[in-house]
LUMZAGU-896210 format. One record per residue (C-alpha): residue number from 1; residue in three letters; x, y, z. Coordinates in Angstrom, 2 decimals. Layout:
LUMZAGU-896210
num, residuo, east, north, up
NUM, ALA, X, Y, Z
...
***
This chain:
LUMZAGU-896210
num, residuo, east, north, up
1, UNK, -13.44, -11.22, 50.04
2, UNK, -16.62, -10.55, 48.13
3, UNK, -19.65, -12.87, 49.19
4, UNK, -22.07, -14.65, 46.56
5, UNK, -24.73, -11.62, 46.54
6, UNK, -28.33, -13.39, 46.45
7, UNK, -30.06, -9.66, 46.03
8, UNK, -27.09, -6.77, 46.12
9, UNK, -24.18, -6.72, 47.70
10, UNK, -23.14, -4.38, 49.84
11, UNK, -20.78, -2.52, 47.03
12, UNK, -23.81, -2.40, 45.32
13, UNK, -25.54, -0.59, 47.96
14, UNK, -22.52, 1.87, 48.75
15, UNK, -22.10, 3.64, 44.92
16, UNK, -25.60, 3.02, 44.10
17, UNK, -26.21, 5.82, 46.87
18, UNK, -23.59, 7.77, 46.01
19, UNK, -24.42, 7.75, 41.92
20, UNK, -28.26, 8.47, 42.91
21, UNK, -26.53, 11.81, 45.09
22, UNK, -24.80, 12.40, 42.22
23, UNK, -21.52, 12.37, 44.24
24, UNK, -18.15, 12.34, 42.01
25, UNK, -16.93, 8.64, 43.72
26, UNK, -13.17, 8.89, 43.80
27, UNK, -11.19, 7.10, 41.16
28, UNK, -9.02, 5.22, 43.94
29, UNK, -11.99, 4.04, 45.62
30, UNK, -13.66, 2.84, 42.97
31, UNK, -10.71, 1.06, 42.09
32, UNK, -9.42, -0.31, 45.23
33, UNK, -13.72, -1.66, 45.48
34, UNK, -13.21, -2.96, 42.13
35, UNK, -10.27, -5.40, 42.75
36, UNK, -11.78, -6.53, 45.84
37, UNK, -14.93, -7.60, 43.80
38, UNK, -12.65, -9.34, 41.40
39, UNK, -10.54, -11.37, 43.81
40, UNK, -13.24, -14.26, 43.24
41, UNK, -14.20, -14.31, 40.28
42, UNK, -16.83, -16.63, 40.29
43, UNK, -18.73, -13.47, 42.95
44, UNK, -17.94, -10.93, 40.36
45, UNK, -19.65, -12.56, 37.59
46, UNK, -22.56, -13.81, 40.19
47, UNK, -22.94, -9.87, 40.75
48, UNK, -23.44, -8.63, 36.90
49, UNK, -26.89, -9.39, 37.04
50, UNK, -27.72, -7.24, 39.38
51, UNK, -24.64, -4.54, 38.93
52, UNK, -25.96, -0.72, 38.40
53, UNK, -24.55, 0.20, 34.78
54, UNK, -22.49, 2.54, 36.27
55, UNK, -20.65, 0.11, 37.60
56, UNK, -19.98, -1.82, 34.59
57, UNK, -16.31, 0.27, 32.75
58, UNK, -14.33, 0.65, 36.15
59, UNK, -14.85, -2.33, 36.79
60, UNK, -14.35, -3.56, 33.16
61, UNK, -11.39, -1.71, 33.18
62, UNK, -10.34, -3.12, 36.51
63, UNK, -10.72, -6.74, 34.64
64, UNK, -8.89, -5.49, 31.85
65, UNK, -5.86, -4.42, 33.84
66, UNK, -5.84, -7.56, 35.91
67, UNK, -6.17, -9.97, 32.57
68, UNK, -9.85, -11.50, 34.27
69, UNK, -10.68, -13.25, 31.24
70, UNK, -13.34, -14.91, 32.55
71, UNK, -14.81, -12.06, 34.31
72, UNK, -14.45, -9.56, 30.82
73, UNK, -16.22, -12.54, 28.66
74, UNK, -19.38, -12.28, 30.99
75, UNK, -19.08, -8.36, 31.37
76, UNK, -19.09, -8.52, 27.67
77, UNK, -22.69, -10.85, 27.49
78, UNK, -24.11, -8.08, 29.66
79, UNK, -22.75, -5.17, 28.83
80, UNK, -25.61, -2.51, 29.10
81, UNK, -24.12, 0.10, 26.78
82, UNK, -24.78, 0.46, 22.95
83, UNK, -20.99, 0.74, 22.25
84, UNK, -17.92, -0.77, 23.99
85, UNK, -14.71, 1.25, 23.03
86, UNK, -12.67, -1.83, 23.74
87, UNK, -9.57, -0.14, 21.35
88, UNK, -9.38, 3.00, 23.84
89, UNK, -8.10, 0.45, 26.65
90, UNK, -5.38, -1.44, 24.33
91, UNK, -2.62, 0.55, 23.61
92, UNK, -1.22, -1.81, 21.47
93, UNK, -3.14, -5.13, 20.35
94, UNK, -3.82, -7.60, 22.75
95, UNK, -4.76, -11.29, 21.35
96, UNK, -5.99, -12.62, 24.85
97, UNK, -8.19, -9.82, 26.02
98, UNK, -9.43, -9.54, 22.23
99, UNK, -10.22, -13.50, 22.44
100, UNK, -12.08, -13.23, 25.91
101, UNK, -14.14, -10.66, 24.49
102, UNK, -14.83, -12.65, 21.39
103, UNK, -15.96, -15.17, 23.26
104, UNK, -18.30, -13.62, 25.26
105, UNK, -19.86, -12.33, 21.98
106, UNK, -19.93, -15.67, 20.87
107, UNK, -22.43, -16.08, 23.43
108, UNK, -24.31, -13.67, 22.90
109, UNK, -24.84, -14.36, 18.83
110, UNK, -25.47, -17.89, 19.53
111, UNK, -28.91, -17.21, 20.82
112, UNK, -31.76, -16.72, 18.53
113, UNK, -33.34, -13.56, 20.84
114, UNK, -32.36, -10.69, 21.99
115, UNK, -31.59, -11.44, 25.92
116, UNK, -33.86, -8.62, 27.83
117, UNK, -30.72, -6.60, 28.77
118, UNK, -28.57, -7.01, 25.93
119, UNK, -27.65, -3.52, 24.74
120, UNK, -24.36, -3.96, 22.80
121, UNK, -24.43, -2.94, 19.44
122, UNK, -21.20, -1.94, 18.47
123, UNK, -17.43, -3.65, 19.76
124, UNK, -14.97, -0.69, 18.64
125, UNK, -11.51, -1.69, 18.10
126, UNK, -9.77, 1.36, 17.08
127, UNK, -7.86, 3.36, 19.13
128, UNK, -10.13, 6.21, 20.20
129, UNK, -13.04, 6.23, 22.97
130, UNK, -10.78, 7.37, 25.94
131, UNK, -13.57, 9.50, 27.10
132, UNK, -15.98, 7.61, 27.66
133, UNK, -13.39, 5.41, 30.11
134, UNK, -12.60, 8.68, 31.66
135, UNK, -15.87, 9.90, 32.55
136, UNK, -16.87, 6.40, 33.89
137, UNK, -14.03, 5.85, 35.81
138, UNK, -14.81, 9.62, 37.54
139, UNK, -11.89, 10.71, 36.62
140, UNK, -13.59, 14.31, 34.91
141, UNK, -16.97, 14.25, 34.92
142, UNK, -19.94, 14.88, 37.34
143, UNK, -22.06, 12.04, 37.10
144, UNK, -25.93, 12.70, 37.68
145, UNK, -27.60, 9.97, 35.91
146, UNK, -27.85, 6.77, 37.93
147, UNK, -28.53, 4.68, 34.91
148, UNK, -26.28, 6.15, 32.03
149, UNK, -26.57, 6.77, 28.44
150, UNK, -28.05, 3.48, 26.72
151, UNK, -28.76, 1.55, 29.39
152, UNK, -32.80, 2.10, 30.04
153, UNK, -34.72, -0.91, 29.39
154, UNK, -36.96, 0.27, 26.64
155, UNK, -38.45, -2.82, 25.94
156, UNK, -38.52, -5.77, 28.16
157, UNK, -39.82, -7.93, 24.88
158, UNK, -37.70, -10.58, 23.42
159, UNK, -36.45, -8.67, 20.18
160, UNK, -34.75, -10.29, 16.84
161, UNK, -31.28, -9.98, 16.39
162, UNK, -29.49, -7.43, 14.46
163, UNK, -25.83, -7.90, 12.96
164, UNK, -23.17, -6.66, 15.17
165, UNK, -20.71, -4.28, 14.26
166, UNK, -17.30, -4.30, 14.55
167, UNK, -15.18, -1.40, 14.05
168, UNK, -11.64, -1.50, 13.31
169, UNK, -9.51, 1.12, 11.44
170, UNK, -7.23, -1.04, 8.95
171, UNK, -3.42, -0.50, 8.25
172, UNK, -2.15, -2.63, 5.62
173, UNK, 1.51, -2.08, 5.46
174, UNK, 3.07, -5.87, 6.27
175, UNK, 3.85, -8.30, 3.33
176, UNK, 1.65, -10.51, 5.72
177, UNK, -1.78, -9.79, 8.23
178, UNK, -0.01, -9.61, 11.83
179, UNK, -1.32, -11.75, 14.82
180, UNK, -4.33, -9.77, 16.09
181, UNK, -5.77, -8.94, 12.60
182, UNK, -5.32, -12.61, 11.46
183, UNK, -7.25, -13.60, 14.56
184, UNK, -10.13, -10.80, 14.14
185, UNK, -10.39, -11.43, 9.88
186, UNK, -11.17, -15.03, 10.83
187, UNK, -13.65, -15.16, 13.34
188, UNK, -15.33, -12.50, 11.47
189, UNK, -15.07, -15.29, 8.37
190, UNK, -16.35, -17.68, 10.56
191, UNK, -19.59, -15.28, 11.41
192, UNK, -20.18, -13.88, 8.19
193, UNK, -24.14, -13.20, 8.42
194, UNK, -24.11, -12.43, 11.68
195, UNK, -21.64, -9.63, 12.39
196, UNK, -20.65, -6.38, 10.21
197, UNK, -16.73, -5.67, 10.63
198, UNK, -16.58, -1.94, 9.61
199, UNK, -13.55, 0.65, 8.89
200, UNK, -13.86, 4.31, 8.49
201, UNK, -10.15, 4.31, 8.13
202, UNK, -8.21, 2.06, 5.13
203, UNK, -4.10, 2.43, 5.08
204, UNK, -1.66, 0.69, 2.26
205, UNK, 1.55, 0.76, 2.51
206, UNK, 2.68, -2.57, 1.75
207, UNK, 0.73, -5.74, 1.24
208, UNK, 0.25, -8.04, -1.64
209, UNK, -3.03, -7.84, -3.55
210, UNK, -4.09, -10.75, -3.26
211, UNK, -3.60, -10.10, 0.66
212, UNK, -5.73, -6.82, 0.47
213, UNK, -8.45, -8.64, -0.92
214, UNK, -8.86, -11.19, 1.80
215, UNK, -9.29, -8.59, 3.82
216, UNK, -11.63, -6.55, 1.67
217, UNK, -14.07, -9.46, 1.03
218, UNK, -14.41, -9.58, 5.07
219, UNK, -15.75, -5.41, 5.57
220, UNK, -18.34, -3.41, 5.16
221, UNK, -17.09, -1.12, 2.26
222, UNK, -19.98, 1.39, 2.33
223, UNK, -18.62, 1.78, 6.00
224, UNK, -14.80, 3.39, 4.74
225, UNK, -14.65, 7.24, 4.48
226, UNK, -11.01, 7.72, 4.06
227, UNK, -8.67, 5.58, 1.97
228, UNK, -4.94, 6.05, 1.85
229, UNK, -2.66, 4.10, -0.65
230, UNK, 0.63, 4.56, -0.30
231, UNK, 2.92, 2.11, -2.17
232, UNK, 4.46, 1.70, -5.38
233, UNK, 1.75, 0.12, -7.36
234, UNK, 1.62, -0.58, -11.14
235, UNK, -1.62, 0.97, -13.15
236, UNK, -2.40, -2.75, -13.42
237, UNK, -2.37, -3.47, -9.35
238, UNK, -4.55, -0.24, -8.77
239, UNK, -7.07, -1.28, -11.13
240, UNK, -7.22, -4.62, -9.09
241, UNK, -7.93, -2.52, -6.51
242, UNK, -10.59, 0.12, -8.29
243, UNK, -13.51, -1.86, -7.68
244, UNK, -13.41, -2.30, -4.22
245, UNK, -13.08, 1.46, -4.07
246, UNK, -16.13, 1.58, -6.27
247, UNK, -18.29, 0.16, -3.58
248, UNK, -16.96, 2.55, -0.90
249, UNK, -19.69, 4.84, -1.37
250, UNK, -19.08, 6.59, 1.10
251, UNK, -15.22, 7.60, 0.69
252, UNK, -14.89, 11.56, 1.84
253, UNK, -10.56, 11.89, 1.61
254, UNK, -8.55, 9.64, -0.77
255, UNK, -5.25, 9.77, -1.13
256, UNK, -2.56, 7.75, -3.77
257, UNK, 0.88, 7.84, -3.73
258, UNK, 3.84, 6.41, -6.04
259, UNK, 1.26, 5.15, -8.35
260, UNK, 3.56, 4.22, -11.80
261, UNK, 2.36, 3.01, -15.11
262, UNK, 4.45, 0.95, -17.00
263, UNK, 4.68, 1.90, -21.12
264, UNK, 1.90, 0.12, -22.55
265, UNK, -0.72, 0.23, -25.20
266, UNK, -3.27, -0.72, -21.91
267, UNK, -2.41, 2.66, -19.99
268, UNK, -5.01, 4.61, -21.21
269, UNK, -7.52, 2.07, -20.88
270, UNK, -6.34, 1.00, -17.59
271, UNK, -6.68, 4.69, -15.92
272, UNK, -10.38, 4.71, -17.56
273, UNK, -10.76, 1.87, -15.33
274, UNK, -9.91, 3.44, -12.19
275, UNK, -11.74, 6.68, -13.11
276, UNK, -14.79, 4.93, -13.86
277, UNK, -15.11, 3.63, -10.42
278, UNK, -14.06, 7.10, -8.63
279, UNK, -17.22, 8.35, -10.74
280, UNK, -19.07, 6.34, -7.74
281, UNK, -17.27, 8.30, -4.97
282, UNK, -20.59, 10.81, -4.36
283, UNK, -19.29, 12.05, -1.11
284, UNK, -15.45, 12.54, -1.91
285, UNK, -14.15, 15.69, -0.46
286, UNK, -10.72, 15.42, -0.33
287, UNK, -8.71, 14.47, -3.35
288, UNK, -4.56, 13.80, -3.34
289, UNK, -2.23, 12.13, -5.88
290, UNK, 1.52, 12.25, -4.81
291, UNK, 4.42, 11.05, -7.23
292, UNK, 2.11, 9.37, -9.72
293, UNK, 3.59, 8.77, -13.34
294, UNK, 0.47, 8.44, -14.93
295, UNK, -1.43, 11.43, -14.61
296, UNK, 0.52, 13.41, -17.48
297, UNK, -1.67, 14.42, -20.46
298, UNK, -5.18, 12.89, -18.77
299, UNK, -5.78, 14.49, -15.86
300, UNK, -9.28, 15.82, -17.42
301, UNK, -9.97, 12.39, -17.17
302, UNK, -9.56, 12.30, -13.78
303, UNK, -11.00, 15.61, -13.27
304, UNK, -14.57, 14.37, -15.07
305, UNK, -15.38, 11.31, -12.65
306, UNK, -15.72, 14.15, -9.74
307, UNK, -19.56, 14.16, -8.70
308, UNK, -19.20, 16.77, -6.36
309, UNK, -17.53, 20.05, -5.50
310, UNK, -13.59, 19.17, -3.62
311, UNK, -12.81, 21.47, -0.70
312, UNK, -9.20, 19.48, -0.81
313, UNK, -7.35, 18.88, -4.13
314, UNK, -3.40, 18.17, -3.93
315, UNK, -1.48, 17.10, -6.74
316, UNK, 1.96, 16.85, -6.49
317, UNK, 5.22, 15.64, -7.80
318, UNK, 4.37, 15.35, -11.03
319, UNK, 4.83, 16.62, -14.80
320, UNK, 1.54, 17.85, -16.24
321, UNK, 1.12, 19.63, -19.12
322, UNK, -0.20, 22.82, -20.16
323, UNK, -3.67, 21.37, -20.98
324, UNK, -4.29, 19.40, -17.98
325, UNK, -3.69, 22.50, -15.61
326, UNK, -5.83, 24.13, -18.24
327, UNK, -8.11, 21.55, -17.53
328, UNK, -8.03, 21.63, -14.13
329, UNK, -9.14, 25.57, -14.47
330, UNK, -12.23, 24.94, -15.83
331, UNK, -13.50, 22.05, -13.60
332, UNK, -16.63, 22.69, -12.39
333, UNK, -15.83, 20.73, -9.71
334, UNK, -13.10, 22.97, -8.04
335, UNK, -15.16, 26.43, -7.24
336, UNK, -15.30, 26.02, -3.58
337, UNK, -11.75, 24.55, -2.63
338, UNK, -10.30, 25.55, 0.47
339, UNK, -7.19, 23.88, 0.20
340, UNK, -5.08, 23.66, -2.93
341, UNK, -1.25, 22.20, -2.93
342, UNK, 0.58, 21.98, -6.39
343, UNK, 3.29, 21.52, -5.24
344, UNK, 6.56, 20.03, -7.10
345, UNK, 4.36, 20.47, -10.18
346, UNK, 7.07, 22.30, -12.96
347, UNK, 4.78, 25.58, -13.99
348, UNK, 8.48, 27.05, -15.80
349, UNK, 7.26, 26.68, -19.21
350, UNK, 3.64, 27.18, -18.70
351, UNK, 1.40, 29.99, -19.76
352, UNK, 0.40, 31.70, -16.26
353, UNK, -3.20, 32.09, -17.81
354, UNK, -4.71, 28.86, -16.65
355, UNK, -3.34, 29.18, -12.87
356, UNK, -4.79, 33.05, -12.97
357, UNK, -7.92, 31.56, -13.64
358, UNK, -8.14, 28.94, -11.13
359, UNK, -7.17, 31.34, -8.36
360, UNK, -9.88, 33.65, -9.50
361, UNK, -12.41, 30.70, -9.52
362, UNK, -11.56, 29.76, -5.86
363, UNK, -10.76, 33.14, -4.42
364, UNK, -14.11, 33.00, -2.23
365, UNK, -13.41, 29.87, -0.52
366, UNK, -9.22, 29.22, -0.61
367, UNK, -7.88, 28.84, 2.56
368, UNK, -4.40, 27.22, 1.79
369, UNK, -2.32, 27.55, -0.86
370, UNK, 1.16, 25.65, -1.21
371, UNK, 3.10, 26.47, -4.25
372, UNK, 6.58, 24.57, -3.20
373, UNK, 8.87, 24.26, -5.77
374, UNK, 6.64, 25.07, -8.83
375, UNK, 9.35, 27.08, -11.71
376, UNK, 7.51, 30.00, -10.78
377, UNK, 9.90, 32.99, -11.76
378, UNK, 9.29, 36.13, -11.78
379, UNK, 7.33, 37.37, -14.51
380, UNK, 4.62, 34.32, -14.01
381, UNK, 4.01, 35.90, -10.18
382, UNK, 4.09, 38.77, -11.58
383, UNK, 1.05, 37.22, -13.93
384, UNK, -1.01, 35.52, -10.59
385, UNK, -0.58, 38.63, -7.97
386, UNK, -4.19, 40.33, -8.55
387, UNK, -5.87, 37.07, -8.85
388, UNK, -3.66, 35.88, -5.32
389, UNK, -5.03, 39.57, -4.05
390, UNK, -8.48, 38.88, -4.51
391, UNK, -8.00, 35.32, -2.19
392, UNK, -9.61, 37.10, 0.81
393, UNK, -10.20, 33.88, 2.81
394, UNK, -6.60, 32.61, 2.72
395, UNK, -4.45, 32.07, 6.06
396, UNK, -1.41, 30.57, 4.24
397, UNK, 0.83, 30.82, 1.59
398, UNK, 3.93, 28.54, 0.63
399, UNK, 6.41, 29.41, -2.16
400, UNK, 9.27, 27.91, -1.22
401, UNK, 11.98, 27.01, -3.49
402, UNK, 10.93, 29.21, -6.48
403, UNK, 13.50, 31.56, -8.18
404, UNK, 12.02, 35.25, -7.45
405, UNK, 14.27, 38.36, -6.98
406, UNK, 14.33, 40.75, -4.52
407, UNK, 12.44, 43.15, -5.91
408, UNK, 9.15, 40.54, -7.23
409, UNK, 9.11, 39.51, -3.13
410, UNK, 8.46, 42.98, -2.52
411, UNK, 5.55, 43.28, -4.58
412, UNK, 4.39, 40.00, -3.33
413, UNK, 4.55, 41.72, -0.12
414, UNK, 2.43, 44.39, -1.27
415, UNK, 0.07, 42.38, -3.30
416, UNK, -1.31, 40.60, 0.23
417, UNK, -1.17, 43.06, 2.39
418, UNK, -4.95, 43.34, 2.13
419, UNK, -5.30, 39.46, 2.64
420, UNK, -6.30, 40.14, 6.39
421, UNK, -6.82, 36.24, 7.35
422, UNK, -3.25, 35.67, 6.04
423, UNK, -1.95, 34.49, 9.01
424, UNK, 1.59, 32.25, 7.94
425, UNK, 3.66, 33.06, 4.69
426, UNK, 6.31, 31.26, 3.74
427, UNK, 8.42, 32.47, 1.11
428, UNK, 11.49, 31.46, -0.97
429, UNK, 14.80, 33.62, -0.04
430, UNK, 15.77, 36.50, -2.69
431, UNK, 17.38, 34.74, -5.50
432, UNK, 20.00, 37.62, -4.92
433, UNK, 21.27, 35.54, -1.73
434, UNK, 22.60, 32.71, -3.85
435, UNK, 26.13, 32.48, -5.91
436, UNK, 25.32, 31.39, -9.52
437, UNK, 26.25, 27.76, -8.24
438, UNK, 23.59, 27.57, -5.53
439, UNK, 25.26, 28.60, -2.67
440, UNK, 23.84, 30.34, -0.22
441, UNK, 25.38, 33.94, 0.97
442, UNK, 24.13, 34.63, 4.69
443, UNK, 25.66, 38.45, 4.41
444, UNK, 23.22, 38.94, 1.62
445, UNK, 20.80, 36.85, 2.95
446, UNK, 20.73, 39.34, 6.07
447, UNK, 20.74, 42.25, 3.83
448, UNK, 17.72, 41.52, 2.09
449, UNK, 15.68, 40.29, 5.12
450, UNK, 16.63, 44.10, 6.30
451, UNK, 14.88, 45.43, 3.33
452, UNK, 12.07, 43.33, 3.45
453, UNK, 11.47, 44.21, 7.09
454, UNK, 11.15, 47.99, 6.05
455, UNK, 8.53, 46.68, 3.34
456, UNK, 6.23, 45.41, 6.04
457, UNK, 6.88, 48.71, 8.53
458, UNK, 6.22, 50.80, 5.17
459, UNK, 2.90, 48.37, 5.05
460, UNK, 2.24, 49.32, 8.79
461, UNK, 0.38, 45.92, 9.48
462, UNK, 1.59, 43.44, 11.91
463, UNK, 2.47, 39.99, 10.02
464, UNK, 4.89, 37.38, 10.10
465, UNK, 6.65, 36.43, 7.05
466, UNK, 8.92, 33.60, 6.47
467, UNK, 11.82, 33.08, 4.34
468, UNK, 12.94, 29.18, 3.51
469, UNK, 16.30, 28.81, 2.36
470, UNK, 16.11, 25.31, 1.08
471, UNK, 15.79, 23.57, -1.55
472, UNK, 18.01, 26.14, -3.75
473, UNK, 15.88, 27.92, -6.18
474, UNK, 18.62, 27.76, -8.69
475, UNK, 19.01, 23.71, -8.98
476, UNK, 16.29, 22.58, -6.75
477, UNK, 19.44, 20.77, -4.34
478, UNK, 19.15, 21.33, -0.59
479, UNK, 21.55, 24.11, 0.64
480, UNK, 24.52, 22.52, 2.52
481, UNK, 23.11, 23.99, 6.10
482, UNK, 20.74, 21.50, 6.74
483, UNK, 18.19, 19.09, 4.93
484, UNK, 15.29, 20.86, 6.24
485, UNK, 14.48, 24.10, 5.47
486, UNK, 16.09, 26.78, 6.89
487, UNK, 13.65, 29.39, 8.17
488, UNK, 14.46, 33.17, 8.73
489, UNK, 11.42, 35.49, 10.32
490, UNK, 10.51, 38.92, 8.81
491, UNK, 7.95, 40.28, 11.02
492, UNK, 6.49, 43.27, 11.90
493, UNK, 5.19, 43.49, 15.34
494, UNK, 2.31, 44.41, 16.57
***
């Protein structure tokens, strides 16, 4: 056992050499010195004071493993690191580590001053900062410094105190706040003034609004930079919700899904809501709206509270009409995507004008392109294939479940065979290869993969096309091989 160290112990001593030689100290060892340490507590908390910072995460981690309590809470007071990843360590939540260390930041936000070698400025919760435990912990990493990132004394002054912050990416989706959240929301509460709890990551999937509120009230909303809702709210619920997005100024990606508005005199007034407070979204780079059932007829209205160009728009599952994907052409707001997914959106009936011109406004920049089960027949390809031929930057292509014949795939084939980033295609099977009740005829389907084949020799550049034989393009039903699609390779090799 450890002694009471009056100066430095002799552990001290023996990596404090070998961190100055900048010797890689074997994992093992340091944790076999680390359990020693901790088999009295009471020594292992008398030897913080005077621990070398490297010391600090293995044996922090050490603690952790063990459950020290005692020992993390004062590891915690003098932790000499800006950040402690505390979320990398817990695979799943842990209420009694996450209380010990809440304790010994109690401690620490109790006094008035800055203690001399109090570095801590951020407690991260979320499940990330794995490196930083594996460089420590010599697992990968050549360690030359014998003090560390963030742990030089700058100032040996007495400084004010600034809020802490707490980081903690938030996933809604339980009718009530489980255990560890519950915990975490109220000693935050109980702090408020004194502590910042921030997210960078917001998930709904299931809570009452009222729930989501709580919650809401307790973080730093400038802090959030991608929001995902994805449960079936009423208009009514998401405008509840609209001006706590307003204040999350800082949003980059948002995403809504099953979004329905009931028939009402108040819809149009209640999506003017919501739009005003996307207006406030300056940073947003990345818009999607799955299955919504109010987007039909006012997507300009959407499509005016943008502030600044999208490099990710996906709308999908949806009707729209003729003048919102008209609308959606002439954003000004959509010139440099780089990914663009329409997918499920019925084109059938549409003029192919207003899709020509978007693809001509974003052929510089488009990347991705995911037309899955759009109506697209024949003659509106036919319409699209020398604005698709000018998309020089894109790498891939979905059609799947559109009815095209043999002989429009060819073309298609031809039309991007001068897209050289094109690196996956994924195309719907010959219409040809189905019986006029949808099901599918492998002999033909065979056939027809033959032909195309000779298409991409006859092209003489190596590619890889794909060809999906689900859902049918005939009734939009899967085929009765499989509920996934069914994928058959054309290539021609290199």
């Amino acid at each position: 056992m450890w002694p009471t160290i009056p100066n430095r112990t002799f552990l001290q001593d023996f990596f404090w050499s070998r961190f100055r030689m900048s010797v890689r100290v074997p994992p093992r060892l340091l944790g076999l010195a680390g359990q020693s340490l901790l088999r009295d507590e009471a020594s292992a908390i008398a030897a913080l004071e005077l621990l070398p910072p490297e010391l600090f995460p293995p044996l922090f981690m050490e603690a952790f493993t063990g459950r020290h309590t005692e020992t993390l809470k004062a590891m915690v007071q003098a932790w000499p690191f800006a950040r402690l990843p505390l979320g990398g360590l817990m695979q799943t939540p842990h209420q009694e580590i996450l209380q010990a260390v809440l304790d010994g930041l109690d401690v620490l936000l109790a006094q008035k001053v800055r203690p001399r070698r109090w570095k801590l400025q951020v407690l991260d919760l979320r499940n990330g900062g794995q490196n930083f435990w594996s460089l420590w912990s010599g697992a990968g990493v050549h360690v030359c410094s014998p003090m560390g990132p963030g742990a030089e004394d700058s100032s040996r002054s007495k400084q004010p105190l600034a809020p802490l912050k707490v980081f903690v990416d938030l996933c809604l989706k339980e009718t009530t706040l489980d255990e560890f959240l519950t915990y975490l929301i109220t000693w935050v509460k109980q702090r408020e003034g004194w502590l910042h709890l921030c997210c960078k990551k917001l998930r709904i999937f299931a809570m009452p609004i009222q729930n989501i509120e709580k919650v809401l009230n307790m973080v730093q909303l400038d802090c959030i930079q991608q929001v995902e809702v994805n449960c079936p709210w009423q208009l009514s619920t998401l405008g509840v919700f609209a001006p706590y997005l307003g204040r999350m100024s800082n949003v980059q990606r948002l995403l809504l899904a099953h979004i329905h508005a009931a028939a009402s005199e108040e819809e149009e007034q209640q999506v003017a809501h919501f739009t005003s407070q996307v207006l406030r979204l300056h940073h947003l780079r990345g818009l999607y709206i799955d299955s919504p059932s109010f987007l039909e007829g006012c997507l300009d209205q959407m499509l005016r509270c943008l502030k600044t160009p999208l490099e990710t728009l996906s709308i999908t599952n949806c009707q729209l009409t003729e003048s919102d994907l008209t609308h959606l052409s002439h954003c000004l707001h959509i010139s440099q995507l780089q990914n663009l997914d329409l997918s499920g959106i019925s084109l059938t009936y549409f003029s192919p004008e207003p899709l020509q011109i978007l693809l001509e406004k974003v052929a510089a920049t488009l990347q991705n392109l995911d037309l899955d089960q759009c109506g697209i027949a024949d003659s509106h390809l036919e319409a699209i294939l020398p604005a698709l031929s000018h998309c020089s930057q894109l790498r891939t292509f979905s059609m799947c479940g559109n009815p095209l014949s043999m002989a429009v795939m060819g073309r298609l084939l031809r039309h991007t065979d001068g897209l050289h980033r094109l690196r996956l295609e994924v195309y719907p099977a010959p219409l040809e290869s189905y019986s006029p009740w949808g099901a599918l005829h492998l002999g033909r389907l065979a056939w027809f993969r033959a032909e195309l084949i000779e298409i991409l020799r006859d092209l003489g550049r190596p590619r890889t096309v794909w060809l999906s034989t689900s859902p049918c393009p005939h009734c939009g039903n899967k085929t009765s091989h499989d509920l996934e699609p069914i994928l058959w390779p054309c290539y021609m090799p290199a």
